[in-house]
MOPAC internal coordinates of N, CA, C and O (Angstrom, degrees):
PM7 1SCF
backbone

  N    0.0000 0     0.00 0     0.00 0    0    0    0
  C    1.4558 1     0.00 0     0.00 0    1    0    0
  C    1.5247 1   109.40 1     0.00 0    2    1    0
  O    1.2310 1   114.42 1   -57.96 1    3    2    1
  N    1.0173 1   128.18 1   122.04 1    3    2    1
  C    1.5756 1   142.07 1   163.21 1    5    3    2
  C    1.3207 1    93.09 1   -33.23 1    6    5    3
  O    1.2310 1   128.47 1   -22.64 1    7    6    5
  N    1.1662 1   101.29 1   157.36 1    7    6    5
  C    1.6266 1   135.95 1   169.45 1    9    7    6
  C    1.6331 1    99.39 1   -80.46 1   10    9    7
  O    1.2310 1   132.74 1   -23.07 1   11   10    9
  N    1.1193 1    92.99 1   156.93 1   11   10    9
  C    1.9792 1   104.63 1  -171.43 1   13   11   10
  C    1.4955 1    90.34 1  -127.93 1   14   13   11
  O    1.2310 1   115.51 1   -49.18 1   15   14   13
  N    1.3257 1   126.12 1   130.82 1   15   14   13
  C    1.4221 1   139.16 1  -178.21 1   17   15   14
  C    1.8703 1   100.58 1  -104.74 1   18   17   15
  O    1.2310 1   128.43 1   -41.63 1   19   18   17
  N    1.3564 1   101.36 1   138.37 1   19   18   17
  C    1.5172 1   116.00 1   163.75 1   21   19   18
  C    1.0711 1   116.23 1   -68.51 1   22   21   19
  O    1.2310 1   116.01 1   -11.00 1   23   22   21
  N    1.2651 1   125.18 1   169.00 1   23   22   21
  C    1.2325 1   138.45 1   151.51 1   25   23   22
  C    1.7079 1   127.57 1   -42.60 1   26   25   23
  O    1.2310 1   129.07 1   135.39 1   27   26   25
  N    1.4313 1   100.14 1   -44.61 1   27   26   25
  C    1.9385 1   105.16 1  -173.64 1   29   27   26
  C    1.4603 1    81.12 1  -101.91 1   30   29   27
  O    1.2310 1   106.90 1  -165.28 1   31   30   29
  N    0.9367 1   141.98 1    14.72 1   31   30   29
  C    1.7553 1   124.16 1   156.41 1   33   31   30
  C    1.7033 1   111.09 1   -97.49 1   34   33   31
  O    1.2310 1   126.81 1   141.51 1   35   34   33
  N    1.2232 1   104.51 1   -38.49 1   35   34   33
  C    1.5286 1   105.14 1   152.69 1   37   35   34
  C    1.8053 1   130.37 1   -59.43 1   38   37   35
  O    1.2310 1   129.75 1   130.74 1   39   38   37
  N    1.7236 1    98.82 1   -49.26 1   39   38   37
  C    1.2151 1    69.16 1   165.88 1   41   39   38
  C    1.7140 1   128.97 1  -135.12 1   42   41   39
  O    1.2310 1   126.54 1  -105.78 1   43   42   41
  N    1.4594 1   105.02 1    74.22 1   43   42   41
  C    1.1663 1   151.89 1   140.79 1   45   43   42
  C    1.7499 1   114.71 1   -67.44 1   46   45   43
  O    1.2310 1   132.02 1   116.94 1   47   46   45
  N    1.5888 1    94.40 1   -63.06 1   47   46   45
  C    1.6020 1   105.41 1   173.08 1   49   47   46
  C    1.6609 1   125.43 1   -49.67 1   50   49   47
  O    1.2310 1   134.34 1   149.03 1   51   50   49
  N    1.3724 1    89.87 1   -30.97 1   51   50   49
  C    1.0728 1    94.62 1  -173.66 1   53   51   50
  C    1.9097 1   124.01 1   -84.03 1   54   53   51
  O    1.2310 1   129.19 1   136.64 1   55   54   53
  N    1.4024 1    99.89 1   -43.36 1   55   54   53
  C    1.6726 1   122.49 1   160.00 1   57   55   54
  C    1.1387 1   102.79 1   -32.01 1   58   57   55
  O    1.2310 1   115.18 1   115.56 1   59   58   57
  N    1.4132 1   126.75 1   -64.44 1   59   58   57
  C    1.6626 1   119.99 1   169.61 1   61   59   58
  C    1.1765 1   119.66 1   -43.98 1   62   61   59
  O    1.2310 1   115.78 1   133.97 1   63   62   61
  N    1.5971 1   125.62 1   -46.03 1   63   62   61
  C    1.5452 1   102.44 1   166.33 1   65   63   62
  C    1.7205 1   134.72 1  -101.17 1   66   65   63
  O    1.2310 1   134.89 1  -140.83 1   67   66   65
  N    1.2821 1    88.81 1    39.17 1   67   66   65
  C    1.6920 1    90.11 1   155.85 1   69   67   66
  C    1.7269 1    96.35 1   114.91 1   70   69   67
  O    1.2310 1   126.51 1   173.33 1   71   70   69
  N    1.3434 1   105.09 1    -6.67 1   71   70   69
  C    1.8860 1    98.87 1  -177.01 1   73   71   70
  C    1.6634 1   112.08 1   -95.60 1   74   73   71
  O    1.2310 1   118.94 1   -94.58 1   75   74   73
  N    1.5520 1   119.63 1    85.42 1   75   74   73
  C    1.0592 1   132.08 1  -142.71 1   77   75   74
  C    1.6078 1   106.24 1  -101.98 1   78   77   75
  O    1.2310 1   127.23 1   129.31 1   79   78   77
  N    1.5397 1   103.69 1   -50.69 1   79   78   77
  C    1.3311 1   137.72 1   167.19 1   81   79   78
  C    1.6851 1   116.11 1   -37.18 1   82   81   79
  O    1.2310 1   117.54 1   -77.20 1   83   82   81
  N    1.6256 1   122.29 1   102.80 1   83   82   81
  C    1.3464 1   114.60 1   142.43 1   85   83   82
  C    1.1904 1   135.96 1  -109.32 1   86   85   83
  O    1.2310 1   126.56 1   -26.90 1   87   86   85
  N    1.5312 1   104.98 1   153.10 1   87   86   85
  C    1.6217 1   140.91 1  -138.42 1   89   87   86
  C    1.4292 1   100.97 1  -100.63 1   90   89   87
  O    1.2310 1   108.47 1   -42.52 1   91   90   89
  N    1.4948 1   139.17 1   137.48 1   91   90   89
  C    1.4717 1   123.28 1   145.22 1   93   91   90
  C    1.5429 1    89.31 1  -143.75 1   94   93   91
  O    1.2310 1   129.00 1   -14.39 1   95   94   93
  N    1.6621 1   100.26 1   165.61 1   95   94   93
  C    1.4957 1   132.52 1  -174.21 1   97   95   94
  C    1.7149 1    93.10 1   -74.07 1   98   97   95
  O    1.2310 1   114.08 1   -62.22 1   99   98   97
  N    1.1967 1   128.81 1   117.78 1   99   98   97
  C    1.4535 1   125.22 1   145.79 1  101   99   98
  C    1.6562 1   118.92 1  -143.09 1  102  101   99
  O    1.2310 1   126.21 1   -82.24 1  103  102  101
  N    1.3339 1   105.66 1    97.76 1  103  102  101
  C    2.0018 1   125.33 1   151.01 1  105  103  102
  C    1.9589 1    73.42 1    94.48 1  106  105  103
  O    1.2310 1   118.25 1  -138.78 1  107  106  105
  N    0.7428 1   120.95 1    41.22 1  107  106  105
  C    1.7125 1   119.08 1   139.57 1  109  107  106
  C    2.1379 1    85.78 1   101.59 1  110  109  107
  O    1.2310 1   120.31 1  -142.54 1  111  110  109
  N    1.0200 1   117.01 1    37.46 1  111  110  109
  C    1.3762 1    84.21 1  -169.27 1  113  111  110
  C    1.7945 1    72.11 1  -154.87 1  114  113  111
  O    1.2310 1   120.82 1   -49.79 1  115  114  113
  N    1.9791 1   116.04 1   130.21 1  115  114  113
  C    1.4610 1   122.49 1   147.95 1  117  115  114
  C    1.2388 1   129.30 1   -35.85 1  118  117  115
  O    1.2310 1    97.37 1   -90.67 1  119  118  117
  N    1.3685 1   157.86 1    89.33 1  119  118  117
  C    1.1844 1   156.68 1   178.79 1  121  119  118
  C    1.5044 1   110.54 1   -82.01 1  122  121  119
  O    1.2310 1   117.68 1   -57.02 1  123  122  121
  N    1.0021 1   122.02 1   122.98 1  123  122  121
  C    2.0775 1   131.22 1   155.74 1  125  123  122
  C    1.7202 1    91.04 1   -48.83 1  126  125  123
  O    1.2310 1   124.29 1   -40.07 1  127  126  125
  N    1.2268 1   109.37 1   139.93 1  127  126  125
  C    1.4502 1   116.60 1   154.24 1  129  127  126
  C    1.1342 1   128.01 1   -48.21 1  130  129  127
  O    1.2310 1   127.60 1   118.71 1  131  130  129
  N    1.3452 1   102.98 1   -61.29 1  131  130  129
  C    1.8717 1   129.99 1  -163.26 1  133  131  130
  C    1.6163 1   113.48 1   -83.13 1  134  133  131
  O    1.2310 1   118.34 1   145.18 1  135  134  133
  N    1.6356 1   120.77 1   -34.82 1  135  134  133
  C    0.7864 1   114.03 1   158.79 1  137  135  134
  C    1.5461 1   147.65 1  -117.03 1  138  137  135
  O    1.2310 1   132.15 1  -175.24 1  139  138  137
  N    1.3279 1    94.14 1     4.76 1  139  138  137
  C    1.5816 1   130.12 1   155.74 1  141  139  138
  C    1.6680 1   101.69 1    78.55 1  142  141  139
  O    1.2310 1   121.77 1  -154.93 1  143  142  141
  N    1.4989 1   114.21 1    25.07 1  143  142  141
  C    1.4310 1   113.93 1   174.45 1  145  143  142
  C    1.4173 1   106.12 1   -71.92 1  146  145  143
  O    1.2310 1   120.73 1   -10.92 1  147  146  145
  N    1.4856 1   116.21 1   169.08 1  147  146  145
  C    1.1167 1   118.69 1  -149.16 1  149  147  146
  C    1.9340 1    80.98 1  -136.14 1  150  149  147
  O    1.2310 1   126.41 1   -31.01 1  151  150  149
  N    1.9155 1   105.28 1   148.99 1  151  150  149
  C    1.2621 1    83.63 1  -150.49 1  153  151  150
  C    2.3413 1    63.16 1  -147.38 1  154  153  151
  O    1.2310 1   119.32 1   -68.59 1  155  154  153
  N    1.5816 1   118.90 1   111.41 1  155  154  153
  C    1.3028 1   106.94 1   151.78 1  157  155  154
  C    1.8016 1   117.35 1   -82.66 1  158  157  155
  O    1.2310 1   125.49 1     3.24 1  159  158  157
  N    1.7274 1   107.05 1  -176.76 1  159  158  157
  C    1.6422 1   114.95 1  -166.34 1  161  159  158
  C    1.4709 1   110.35 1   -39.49 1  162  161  159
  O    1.2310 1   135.90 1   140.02 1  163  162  161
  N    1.3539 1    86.83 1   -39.98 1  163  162  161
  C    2.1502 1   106.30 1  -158.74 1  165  163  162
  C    1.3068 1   102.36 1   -68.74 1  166  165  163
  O    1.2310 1   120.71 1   144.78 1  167  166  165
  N    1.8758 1   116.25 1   -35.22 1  167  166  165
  C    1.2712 1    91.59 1  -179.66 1  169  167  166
  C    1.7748 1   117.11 1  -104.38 1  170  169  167
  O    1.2310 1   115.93 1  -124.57 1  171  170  169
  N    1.4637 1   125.33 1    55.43 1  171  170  169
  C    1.2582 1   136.09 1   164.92 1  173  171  170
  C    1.3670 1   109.28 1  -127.46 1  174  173  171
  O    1.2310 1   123.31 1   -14.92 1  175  174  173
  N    1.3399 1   111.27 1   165.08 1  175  174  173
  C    1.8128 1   132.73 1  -167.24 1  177  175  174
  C    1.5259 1    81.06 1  -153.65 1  178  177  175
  O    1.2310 1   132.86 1   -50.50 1  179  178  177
  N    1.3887 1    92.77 1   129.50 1  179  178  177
  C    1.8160 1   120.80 1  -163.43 1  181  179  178
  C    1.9518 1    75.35 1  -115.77 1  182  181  179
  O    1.2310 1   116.73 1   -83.78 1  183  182  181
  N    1.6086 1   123.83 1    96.22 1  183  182  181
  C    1.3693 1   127.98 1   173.76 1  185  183  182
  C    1.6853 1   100.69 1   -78.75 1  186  185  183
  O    1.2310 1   124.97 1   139.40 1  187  186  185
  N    1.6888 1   108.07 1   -40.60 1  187  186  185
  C    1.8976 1    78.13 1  -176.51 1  189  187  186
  C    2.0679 1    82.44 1  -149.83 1  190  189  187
  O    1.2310 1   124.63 1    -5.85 1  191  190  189
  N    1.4656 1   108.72 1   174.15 1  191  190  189
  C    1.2782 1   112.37 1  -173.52 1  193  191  190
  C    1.7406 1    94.37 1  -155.55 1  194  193  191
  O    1.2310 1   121.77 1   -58.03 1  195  194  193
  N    1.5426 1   114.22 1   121.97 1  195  194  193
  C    1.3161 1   143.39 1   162.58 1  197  195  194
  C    1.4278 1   123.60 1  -101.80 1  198  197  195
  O    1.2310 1   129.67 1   -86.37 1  199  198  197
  N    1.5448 1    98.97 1    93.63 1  199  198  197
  C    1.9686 1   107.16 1   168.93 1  201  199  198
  C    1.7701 1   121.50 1   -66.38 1  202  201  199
  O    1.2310 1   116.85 1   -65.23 1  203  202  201
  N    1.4544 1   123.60 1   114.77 1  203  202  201
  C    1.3881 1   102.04 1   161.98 1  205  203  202
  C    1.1722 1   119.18 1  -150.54 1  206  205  203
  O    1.2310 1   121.30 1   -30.57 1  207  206  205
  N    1.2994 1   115.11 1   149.43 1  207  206  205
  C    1.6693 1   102.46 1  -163.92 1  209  207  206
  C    1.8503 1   113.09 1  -125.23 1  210  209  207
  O    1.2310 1   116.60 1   -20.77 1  211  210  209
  N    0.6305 1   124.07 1   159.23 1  211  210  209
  C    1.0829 1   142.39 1  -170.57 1  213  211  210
  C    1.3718 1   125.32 1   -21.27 1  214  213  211
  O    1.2310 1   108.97 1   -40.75 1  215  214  213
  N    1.5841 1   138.26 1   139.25 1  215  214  213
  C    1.4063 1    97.67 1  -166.95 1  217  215  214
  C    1.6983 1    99.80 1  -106.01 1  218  217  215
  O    1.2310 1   121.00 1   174.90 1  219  218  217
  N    1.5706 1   115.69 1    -5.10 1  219  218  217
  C    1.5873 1   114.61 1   172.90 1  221  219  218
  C    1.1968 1   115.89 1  -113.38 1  222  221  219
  O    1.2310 1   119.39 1  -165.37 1  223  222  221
  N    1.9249 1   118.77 1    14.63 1  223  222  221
  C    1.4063 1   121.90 1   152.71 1  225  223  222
  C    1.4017 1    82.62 1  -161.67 1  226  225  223
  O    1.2310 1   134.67 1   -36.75 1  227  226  225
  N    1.5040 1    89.23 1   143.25 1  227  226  225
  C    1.7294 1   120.77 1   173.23 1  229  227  226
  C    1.3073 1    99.28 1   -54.28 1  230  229  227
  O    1.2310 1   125.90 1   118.90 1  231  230  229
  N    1.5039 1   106.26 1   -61.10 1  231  230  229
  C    1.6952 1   114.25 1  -164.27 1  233  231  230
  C    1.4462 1   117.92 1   -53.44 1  234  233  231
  O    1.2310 1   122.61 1   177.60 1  235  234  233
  N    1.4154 1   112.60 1    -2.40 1  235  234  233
  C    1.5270 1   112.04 1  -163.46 1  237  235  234
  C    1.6703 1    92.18 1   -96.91 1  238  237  235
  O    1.2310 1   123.52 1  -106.57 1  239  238  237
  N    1.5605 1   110.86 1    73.43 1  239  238  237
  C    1.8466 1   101.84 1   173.68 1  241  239  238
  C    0.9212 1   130.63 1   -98.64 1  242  241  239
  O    1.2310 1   112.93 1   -23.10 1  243  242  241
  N    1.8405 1   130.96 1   156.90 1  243  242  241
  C    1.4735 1   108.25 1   173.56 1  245  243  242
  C    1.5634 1    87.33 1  -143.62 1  246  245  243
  O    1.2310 1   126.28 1   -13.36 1  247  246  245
  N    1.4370 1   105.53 1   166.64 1  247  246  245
  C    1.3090 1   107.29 1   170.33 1  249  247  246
  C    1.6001 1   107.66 1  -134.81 1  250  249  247
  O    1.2310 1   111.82 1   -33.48 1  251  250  249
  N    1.3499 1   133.02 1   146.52 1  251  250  249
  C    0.9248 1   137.73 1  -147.68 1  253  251  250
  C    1.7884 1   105.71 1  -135.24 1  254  253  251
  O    1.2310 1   118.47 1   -81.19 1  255  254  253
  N    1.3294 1   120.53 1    98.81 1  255  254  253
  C    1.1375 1   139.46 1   178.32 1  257  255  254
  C    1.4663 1   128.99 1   -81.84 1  258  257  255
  O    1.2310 1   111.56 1   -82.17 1  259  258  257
  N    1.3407 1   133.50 1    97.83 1  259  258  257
  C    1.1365 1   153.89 1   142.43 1  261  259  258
  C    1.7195 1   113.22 1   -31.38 1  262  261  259
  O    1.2310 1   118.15 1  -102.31 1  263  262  261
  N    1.3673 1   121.13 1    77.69 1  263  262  261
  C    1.6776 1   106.26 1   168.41 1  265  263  262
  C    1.7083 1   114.66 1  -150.55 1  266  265  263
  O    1.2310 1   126.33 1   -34.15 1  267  266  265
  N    1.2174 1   105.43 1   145.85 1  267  266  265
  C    0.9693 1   154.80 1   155.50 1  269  267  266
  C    1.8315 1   111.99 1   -28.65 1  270  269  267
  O    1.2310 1   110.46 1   -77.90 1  271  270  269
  N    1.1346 1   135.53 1   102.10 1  271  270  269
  C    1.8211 1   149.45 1   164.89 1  273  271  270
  C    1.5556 1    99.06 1   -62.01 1  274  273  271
  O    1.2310 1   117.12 1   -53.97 1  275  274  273
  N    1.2438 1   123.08 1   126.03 1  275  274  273
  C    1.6888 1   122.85 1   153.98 1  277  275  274
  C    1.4650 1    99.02 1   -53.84 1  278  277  275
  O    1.2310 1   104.97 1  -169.39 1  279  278  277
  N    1.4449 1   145.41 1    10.61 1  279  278  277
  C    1.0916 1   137.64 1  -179.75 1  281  279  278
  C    1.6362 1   104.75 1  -115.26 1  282  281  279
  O    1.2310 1   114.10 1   178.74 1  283  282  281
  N    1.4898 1   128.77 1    -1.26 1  283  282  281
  C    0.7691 1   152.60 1   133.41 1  285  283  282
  C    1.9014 1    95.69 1   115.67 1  286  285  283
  O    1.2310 1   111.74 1  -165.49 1  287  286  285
  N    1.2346 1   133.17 1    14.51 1  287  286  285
  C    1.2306 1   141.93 1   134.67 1  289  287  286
  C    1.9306 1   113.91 1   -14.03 1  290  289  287
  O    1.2310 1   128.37 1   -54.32 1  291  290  289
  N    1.4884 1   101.49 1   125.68 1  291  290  289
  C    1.5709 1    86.81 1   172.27 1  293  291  290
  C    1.8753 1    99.74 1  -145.26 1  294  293  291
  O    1.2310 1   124.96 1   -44.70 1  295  294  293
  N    1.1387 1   108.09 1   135.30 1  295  294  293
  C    1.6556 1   123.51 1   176.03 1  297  295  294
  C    1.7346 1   114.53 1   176.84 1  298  297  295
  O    1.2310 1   131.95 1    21.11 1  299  298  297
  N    1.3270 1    94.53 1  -158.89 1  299  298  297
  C    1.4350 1    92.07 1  -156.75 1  301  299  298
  C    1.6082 1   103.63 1  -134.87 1  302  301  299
  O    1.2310 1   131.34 1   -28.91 1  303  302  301
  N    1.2464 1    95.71 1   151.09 1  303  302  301
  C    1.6898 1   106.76 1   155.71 1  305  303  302
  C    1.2542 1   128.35 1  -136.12 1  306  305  303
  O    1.2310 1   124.08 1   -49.02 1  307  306  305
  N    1.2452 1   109.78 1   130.98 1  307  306  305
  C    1.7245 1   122.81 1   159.87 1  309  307  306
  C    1.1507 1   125.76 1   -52.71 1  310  309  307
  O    1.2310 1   116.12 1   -84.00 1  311  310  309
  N    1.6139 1   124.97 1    96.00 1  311  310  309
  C    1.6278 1    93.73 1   173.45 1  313  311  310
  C    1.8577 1   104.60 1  -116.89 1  314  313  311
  O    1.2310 1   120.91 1   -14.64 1  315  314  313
  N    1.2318 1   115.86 1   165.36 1  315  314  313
  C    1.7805 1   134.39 1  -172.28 1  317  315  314
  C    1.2901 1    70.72 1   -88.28 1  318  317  315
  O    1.2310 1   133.91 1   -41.84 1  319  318  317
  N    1.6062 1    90.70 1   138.16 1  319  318  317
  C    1.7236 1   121.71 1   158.54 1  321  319  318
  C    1.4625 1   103.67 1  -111.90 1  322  321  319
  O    1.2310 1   120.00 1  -179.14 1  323  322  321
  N    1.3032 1   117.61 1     0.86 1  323  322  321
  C    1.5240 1   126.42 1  -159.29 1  325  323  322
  C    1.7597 1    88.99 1   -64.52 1  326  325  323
  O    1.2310 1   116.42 1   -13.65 1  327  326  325
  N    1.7649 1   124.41 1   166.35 1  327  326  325
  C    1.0083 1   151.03 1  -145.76 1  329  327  326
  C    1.9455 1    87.55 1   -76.50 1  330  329  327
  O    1.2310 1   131.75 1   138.44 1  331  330  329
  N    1.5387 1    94.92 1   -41.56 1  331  330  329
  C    1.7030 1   120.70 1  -167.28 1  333  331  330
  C    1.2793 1   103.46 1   -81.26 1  334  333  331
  O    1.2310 1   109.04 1   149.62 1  335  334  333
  N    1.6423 1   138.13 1   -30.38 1  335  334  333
  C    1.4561 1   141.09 1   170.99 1  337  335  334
  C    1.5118 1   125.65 1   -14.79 1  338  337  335
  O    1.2310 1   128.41 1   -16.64 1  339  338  337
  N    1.6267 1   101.41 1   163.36 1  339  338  337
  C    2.1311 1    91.03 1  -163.10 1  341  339  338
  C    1.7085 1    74.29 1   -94.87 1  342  341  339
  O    1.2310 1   122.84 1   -67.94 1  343  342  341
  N    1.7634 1   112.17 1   112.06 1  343  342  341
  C    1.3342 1   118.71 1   146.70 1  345  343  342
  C    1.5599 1   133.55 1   -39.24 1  346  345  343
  O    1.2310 1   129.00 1   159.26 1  347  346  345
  N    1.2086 1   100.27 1   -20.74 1  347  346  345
  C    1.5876 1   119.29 1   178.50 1  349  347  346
  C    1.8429 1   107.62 1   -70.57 1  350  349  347
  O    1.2310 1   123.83 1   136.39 1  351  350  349
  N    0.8675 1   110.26 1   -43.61 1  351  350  349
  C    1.5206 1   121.92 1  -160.49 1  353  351  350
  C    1.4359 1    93.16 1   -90.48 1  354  353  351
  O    1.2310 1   114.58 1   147.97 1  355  354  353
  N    1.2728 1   127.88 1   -32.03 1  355  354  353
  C    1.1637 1   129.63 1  -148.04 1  357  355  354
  C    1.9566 1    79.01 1   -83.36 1  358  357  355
  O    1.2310 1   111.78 1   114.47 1  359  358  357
  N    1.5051 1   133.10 1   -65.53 1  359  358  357
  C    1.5464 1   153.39 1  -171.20 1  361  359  358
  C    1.6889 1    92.13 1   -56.93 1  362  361  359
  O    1.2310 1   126.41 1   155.88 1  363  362  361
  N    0.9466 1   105.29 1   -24.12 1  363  362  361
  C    1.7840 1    99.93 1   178.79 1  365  363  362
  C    1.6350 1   105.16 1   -79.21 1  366  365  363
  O    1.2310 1   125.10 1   136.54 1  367  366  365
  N    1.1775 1   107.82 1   -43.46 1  367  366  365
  C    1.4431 1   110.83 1  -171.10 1  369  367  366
  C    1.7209 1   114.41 1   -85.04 1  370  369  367
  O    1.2310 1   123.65 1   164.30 1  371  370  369
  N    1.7694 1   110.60 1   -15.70 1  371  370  369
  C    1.2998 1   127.88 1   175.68 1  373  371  370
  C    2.0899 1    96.36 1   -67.04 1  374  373  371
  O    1.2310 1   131.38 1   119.71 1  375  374  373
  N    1.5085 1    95.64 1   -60.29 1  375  374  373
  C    1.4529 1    93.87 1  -170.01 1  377  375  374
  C    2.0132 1   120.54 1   -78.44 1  378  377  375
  O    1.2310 1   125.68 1  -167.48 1  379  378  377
  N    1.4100 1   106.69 1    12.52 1  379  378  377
  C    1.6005 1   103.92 1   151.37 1  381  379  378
  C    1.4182 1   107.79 1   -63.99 1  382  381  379
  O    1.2310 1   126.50 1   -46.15 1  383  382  381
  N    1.5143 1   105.10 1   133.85 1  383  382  381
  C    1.6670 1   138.79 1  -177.01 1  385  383  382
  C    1.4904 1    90.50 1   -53.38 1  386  385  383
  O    1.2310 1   108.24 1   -41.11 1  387  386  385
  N    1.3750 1   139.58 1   138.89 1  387  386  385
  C    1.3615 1   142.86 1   167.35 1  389  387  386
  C    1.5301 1   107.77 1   -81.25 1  390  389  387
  O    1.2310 1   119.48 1   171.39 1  391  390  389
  N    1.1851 1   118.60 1    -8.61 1  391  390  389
  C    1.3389 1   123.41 1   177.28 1  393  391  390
  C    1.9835 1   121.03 1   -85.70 1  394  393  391
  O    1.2310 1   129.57 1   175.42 1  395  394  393
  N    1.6313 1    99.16 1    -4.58 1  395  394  393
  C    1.3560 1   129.40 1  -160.68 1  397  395  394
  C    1.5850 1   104.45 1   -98.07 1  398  397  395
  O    1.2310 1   124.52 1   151.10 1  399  398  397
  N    1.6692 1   108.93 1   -28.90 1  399  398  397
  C    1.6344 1   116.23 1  -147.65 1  401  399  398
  C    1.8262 1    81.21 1  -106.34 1  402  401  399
  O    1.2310 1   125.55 1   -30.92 1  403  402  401
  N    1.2651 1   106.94 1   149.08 1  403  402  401
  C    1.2952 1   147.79 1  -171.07 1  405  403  402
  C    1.4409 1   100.80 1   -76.82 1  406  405  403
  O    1.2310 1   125.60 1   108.40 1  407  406  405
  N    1.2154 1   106.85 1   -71.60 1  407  406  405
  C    1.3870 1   140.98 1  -152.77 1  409  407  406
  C    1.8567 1   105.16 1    41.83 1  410  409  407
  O    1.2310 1   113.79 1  -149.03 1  411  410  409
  N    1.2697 1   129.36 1    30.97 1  411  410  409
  C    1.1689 1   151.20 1   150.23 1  413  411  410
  C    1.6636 1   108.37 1   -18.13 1  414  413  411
  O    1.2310 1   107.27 1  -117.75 1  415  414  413
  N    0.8972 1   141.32 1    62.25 1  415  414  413
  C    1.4418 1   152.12 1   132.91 1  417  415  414
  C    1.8024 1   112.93 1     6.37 1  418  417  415
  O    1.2310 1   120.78 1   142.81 1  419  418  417
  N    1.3079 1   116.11 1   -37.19 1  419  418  417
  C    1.0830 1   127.76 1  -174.52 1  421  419  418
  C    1.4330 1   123.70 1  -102.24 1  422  421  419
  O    1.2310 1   118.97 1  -170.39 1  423  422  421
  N    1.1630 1   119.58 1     9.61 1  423  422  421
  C    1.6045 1   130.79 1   152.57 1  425  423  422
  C    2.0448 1   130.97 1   -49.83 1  426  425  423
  O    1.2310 1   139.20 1   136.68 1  427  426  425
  N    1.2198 1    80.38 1   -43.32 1  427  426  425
  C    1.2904 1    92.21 1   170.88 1  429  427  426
  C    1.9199 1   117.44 1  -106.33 1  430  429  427
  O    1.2310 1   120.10 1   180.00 1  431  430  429

């Protein structure tokens, strides 16, 4: 059986290639940590997306997003898919343009 990778081993992996940047949900709008820009749907590119759920409940999911700022910003966010999850983040990431997302396979 393959090895099953975490979350901070993924994105660890990823820090090495250039996704440096963290993301949190605040009053409907993506924020950079560090520089506290403010980032709506239109202006992110979702480059890669990792589902995983829980290993002592299914229901406990998260998926972990790799993207890209039209300001040219790159890092990641974690968000809970769990039952309890921030619904907010979840409609933020529903309303990125599908024409925006990568879906780039080759990130990792």
């Amino acid at each position: 059986m393959e090895y099953a990778k975490h979350e901070i081993e993924y994105i660890n992996e990823l820090k090495e290639k250039g996704y440096t940047c963290n993301f949190r949900m605040v009053d409907s709008y993506l924020v950079e940590l560090n520089s506290k820009k403010k980032f709506k749907p239109a202006q992110i590119c979702i480059d890669k997306e990792m589902r995983f759920e829980g290993m002592s409940n299914p229901s406990d999911a998260s998926i972990l997003y790799a993207i890209k700022t039209d300001s040219g910003l790159k890092g990641t966010v974690l968000a809970n898919y769990a039952p309890t999850g921030n619904l907010d983040l979840a409609e933020f990431f529903k309303d990125i343009p599908k024409s925006n997302n990568k879906n780039n396979n080759n990130v990792i």
